[in-house]
C-alpha positions in Angstrom: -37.7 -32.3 136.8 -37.5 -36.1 137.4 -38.9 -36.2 141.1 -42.0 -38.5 140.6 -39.9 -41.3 139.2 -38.3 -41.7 142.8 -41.7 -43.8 143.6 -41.8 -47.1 142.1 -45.2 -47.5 141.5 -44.7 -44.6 139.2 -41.8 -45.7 137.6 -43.3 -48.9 136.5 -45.9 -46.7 135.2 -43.9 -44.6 133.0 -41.7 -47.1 131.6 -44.7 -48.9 130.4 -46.2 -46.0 128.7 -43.4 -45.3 127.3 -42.9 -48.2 125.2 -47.2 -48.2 124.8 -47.4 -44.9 123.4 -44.8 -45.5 121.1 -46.8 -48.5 119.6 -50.7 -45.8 120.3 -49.1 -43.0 117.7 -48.0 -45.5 115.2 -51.8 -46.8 115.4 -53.2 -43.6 115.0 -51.2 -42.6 112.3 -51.9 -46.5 110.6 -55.0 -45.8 111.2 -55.6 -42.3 109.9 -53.9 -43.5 106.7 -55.8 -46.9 106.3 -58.8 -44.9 106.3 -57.7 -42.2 103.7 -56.4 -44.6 101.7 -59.8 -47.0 101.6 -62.3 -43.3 101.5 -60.4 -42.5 98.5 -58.7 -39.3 100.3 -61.8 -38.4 101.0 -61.6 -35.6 104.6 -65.2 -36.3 105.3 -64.3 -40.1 106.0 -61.3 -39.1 108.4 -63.9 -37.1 110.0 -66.2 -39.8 110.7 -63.9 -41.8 112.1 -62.4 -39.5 114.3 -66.6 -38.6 115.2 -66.8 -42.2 116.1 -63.5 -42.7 117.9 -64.7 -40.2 120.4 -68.6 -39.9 120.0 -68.7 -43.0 123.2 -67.0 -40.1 125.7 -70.4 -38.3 125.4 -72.0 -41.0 127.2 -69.5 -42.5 129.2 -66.8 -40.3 130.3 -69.2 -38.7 133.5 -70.4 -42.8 134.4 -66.6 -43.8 134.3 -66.2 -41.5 136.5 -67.9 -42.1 139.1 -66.8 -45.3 138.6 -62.8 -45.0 139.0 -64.1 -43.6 142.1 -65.7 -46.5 143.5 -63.3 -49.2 142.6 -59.9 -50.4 142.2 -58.1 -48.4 139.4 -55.4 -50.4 138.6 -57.2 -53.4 138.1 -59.8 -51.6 136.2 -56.9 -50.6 134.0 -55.8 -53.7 133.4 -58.9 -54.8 132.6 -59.0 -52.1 129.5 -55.6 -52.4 128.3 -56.7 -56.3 127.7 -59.2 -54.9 125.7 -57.0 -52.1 123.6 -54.6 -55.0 123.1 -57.8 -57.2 122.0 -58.9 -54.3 119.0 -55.3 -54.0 117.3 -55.0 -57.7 117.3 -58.0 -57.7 115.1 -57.7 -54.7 113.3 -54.1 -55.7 112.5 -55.3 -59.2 111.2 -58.0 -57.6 109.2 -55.8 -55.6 107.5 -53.2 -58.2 106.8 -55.7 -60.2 105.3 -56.6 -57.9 103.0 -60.3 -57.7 103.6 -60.1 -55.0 105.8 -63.3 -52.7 104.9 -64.0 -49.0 105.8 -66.7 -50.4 108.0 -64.3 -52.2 109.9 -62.6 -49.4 110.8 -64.9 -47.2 111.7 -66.9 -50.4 113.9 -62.9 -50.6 115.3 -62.7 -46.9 115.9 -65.7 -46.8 118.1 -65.0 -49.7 120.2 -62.0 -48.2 120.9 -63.4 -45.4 121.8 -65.3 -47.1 124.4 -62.4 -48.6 125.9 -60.8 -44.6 126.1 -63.9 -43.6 127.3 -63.4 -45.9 130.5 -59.7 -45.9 131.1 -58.7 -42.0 130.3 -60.9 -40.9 133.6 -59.1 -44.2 135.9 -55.7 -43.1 134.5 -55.9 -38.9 135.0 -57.0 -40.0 138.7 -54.6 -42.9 139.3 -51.8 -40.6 139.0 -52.3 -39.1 142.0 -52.8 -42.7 144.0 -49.1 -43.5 142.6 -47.3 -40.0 143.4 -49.3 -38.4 146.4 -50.7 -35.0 146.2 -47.6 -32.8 146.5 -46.1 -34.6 143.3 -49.3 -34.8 141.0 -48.5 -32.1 139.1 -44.5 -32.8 138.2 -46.1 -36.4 137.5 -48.7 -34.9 134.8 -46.1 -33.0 133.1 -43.8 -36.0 132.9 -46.3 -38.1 131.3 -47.3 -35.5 129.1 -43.5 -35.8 128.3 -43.9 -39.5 127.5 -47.1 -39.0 125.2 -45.3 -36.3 123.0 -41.9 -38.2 122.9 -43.7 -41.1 121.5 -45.7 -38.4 119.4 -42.1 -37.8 117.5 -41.0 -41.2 117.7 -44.4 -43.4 116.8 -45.1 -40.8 114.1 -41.8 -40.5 112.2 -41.3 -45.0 112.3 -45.0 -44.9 111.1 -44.8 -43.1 108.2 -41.5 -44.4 106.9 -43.1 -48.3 107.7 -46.5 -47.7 106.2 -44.4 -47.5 102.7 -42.2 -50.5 103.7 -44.4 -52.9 105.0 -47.6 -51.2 105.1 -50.6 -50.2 108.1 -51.5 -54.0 109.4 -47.9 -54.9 111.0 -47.9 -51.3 112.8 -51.5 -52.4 114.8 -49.9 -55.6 115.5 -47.1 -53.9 116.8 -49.3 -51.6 119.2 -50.6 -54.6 120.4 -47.2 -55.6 121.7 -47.1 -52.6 123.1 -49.7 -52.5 125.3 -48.7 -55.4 127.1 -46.0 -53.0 128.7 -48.5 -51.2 130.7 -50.3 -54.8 131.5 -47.1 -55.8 132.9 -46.3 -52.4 134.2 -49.4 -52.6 136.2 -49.7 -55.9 137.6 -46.2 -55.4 138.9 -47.2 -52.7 141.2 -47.8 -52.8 144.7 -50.7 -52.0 145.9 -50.0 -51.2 149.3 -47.7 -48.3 148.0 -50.8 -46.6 146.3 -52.2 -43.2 148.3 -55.4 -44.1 147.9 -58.2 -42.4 148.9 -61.6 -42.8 151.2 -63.7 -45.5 149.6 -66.8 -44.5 148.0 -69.5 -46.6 148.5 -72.2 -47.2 146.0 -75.1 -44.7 146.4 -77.3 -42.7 143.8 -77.1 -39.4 142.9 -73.0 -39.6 143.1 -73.0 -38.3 138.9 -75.2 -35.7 140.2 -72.8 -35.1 143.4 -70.0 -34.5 141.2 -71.5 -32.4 138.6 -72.8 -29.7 141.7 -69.0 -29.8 142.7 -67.5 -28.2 140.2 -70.5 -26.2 139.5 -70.2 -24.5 142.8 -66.2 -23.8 142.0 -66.0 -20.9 139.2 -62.6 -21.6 138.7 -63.0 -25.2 137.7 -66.2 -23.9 135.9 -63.7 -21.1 133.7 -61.3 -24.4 133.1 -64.0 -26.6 131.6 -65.4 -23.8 129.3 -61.9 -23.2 128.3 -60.5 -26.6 127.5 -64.3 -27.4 125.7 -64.0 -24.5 123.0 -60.0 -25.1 122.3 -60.4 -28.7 122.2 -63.4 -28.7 120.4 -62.0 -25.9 117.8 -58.4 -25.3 118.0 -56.6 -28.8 119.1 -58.5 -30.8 116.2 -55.8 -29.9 114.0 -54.5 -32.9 114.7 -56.8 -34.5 112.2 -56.3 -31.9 109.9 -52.4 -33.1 109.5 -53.1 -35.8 106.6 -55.2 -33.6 104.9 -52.6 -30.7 104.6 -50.2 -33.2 104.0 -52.1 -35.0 101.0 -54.9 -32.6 99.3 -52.4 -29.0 100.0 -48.5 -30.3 100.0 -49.2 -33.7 97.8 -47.1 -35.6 99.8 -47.3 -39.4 101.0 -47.5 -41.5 104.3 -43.7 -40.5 105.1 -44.7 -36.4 104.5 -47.7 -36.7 107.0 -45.5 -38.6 109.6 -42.9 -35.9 109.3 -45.7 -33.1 109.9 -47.0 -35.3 113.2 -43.3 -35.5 114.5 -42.2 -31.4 113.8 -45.7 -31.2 116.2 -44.5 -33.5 118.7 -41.0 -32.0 118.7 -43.3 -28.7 120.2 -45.2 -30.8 122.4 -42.3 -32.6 123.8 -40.3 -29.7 124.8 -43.3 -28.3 126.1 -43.8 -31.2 128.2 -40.3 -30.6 129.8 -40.7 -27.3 130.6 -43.8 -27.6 132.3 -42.3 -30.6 134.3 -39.3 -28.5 135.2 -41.4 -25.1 135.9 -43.8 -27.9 138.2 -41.0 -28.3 140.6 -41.1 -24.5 141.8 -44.7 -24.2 142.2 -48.0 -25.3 141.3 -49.8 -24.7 137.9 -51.0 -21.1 137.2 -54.4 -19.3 135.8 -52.6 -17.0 134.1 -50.3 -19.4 132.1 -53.6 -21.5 131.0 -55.1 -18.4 129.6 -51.8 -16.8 128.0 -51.4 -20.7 126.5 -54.6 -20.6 125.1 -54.5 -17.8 123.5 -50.8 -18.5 121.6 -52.1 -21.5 120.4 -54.6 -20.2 118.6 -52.5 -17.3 117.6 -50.0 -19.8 116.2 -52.8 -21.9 114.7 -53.8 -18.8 112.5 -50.1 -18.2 111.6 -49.5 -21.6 110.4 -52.2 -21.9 108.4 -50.5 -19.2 106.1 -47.4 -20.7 105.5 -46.8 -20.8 101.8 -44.6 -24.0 101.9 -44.7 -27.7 103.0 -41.4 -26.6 104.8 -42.4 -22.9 106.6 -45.7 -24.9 107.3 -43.8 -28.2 109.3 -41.6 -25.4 111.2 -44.8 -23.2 112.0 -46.2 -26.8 113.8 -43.2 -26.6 116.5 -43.9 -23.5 118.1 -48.0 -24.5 117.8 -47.0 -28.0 119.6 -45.3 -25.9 122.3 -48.5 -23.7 123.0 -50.7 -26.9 122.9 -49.2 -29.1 125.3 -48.7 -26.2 127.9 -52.5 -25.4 127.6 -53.4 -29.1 128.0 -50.7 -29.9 131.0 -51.6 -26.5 133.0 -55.2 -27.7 132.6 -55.0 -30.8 133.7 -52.6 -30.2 137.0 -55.0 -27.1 137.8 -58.2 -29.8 138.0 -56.3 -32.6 139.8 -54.7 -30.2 142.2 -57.9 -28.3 143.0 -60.4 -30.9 143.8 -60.6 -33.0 146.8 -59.6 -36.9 146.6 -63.3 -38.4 146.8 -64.6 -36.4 143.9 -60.9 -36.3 141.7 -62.3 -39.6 139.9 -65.8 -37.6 138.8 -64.3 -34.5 138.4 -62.1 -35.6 135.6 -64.5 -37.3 133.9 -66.0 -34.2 133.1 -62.6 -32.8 132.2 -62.3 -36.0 130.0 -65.9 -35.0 128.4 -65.0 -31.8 127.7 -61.8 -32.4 126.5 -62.7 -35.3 124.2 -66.7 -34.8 123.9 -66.2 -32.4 121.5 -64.9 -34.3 119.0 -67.5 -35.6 117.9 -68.4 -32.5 116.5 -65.2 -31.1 115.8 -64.0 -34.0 113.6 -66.8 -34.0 110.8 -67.2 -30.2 110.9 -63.0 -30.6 110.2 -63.3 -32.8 107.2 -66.7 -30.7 105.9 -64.2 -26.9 106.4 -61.5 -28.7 104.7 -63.8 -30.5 101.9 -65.4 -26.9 101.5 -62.8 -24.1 101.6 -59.7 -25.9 101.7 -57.3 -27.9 103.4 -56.0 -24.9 105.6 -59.5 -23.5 106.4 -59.5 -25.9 110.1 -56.3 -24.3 111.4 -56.8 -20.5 110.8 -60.6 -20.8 112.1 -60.2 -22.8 115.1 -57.2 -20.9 115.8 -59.6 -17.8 115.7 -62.1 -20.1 118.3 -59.3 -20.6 120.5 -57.6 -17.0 120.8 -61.6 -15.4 121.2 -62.0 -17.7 123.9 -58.8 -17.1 125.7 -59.7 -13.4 125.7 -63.6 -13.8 126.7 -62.4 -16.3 129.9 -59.4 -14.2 130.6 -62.4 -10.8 131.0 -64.6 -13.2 132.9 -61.9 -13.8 135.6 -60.6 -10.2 135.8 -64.0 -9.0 136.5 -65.0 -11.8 139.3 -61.4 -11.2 140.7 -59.9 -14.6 140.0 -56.9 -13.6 138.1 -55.3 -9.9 137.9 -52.8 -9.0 135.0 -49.7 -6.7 135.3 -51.1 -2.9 134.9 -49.1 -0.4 133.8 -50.3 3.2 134.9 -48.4 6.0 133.3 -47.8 9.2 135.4 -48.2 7.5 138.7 -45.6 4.6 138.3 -45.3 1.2 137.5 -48.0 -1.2 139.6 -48.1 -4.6 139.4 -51.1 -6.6 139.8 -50.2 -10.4 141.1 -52.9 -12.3 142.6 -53.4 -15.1 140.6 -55.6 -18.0 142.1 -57.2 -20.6 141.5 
């Protein structure tokens, strides 16, 4: 389960994010509230913000790309987490100075999202330069493992904190944080790194990558996949304070405790899949079956009469989400070749994140218009129709056959199941 931590470079790695995550979630959740709390409760200002957190992926994710291909990642990386460290400083001091304005949020939230934009394609692709290619995909589960234990931890001090001492110390105390991964990084060694083949600089290497994964209809069926139940089903993340305010009437500590009964799914999930990643690779059939639970459970949830049934309905949701995202995201760094992994997840960045943009405002309008539930039962509905539709796409090109039971003539079992 633990195998990729046996490499330095790694474990540097992961004990920094450990201790950065921790400080990200308590951010987020700082930040979700400080916004609520100057819109008035309004859900169409959450939505904006999350709109503009992401809206910079649309028109950077594919350029940063190409470019954790061409140079060094890790000193790209340091180079961003200067800057993350740079925005909570001053969001943090505007805040504690009292003259923090929406507008400086939302200005805040879309720097940051330019920063994101850059460094989520350099860090998907740097994994594999710290693990090598056999252990890429135990080392995506374990930091998926690291996000979501942070997501019960960061989550549950946050809320509980906000009430204390209130949102500015908690940026300050992500920008602490992040220093972690600074030093993680710059203690590395380089000459440790399985790095691959240089890329020069030449045009058409956006271009280049786009054909790739164009030509490969199973990366093709992941994209369209991860794009509709990101987009649709995995924003009910921003959903949370709403349920938690407008539907159960609770405070800061009530939508902390929602995030965390998430994250206690999420986590677990993450240590399955890190555990089920040292007995083979990641499987087609598991992304689609995921996919489909989640929004299954999304639905389910949203029906859940009280604040309790609702919080325990999140755990088995958190489960089905972060098995979707983890089998995703091994099946894309395992399938493409090392001078196109840096482009390739760029466009798995963009249409993981680049929907947000529209999925965040069209969040606050459903929950503005029909009700604070109204985001999880239809993007649940997105998700589970879109599991089914890529699941009939496969069958019928012969990517992925599912267990057939014929009656009369016996029991046969289909089990191809490629990539």
């Amino acid at each position: 389960m633990f195998s990729s931590l046996k490499v330095r470079n790694y474990r540097l790695f992961f004990t920094g994010q450990v201790i950065s995550n921790i400080g990200t979630w308590m951010q987020r959740i700082a930040q979700d509230w400080l916004v609520f709390t100057l819109s008035g409760n309004n859900p169409i200002a959450l939505g904006i913000a999350v709109a503009l957190q992401f809206a910079p992926t649309l028109f950077l994710s594919l350029w940063a790309g190409v470019l954790a291909d061409r140079v060094d990642k890790r000193r790209l990386l340091i180079g961003i987490q200067i800057a993350v460290l740079a925005q909570a400083v001053i969001l943090g001091a505007l805040d504690l100075s009292g003259i923090a304005a929406l507008w400086h949020v939302y200005l805040l939230c879309f720097t940051l999202g330019v920063t994101a934009s850059l460094e989520v394609p350099a860090r998907q692709s740097f994994v594999a330069e710290m693990v090598g290619r056999d252990k890429v995909t135990n080392a995506v589960a374990l930091n998926s493992s690291i996000f979501n234990m942070a997501r019960i931890v960061g989550p549950a001090i946050a809320g509980f904190a906000i009430t204390w001492v209130g949102t500015g110390w908690l940026f300050m105390a992500n920008a602490v944080s992040t220093g972690a991964v600074i030093a993680a990084l710059v203690l590395m060694n380089p000459d440790k790194l399985f790095r691959g083949p240089a890329i020069p600089r030449e045009k058409g290497q956006l271009v280049e990558g786009l054909r790739y994964v164009r030509r490969r209809s199973d990366l093709m069926t992941v994209m369209v996949l991860v794009f509709f139940v990101s987009t649709f089903g995995i924003t009910y993340f921003t959903s949370l304070p709403i349920v938690a305010a407008n539907v159960f009437h609770t405070n800061a500590d009530g939508y902390g405790l929602l995030s965390t009964l998430v994250a206690v799914g999420t986590f677990t999930g993450a240590l399955m899949s890190a555990r089920r990643n040292t007995r083979g690779g990641p499987r087609v059939r598991l992304l689609l079956v995921s996919a489909f639970l989640l929004g299954a459970f999304e639905v389910i949830t949203a029906f859940m009469p009280t604040y309790l049934t609702f919080g325990l309905a999140l755990i088995p949701l958190g489960f089905a989400t972060i098995t979707f995202l983890n089998t995703a995201n091994a099946l894309v760094q395992t399938a493409v070749s090392p001078e196109m992994r840096g482009r390739v997840m760029g466009l798995y960045v963009l249409v993981l994140i680049g929907g947000n943009p529209i999925g965040g405002p069209m969040t606050g309008w459903m929950a503005d218009a029909f009700g604070g539930r109204s985001p999880f039962y239809i993007g649940g509905a997105i998700s589970a129709v879109a599991a089914v539709v890529c699941a009939v796409v496969l069958i019928r090109r012969g990517g992925v056959s599912l267990p057939v039971r014929r009656f009369g003539n016996g029991l046969r079992v289909l089990k191809r199941d490629r990539v």
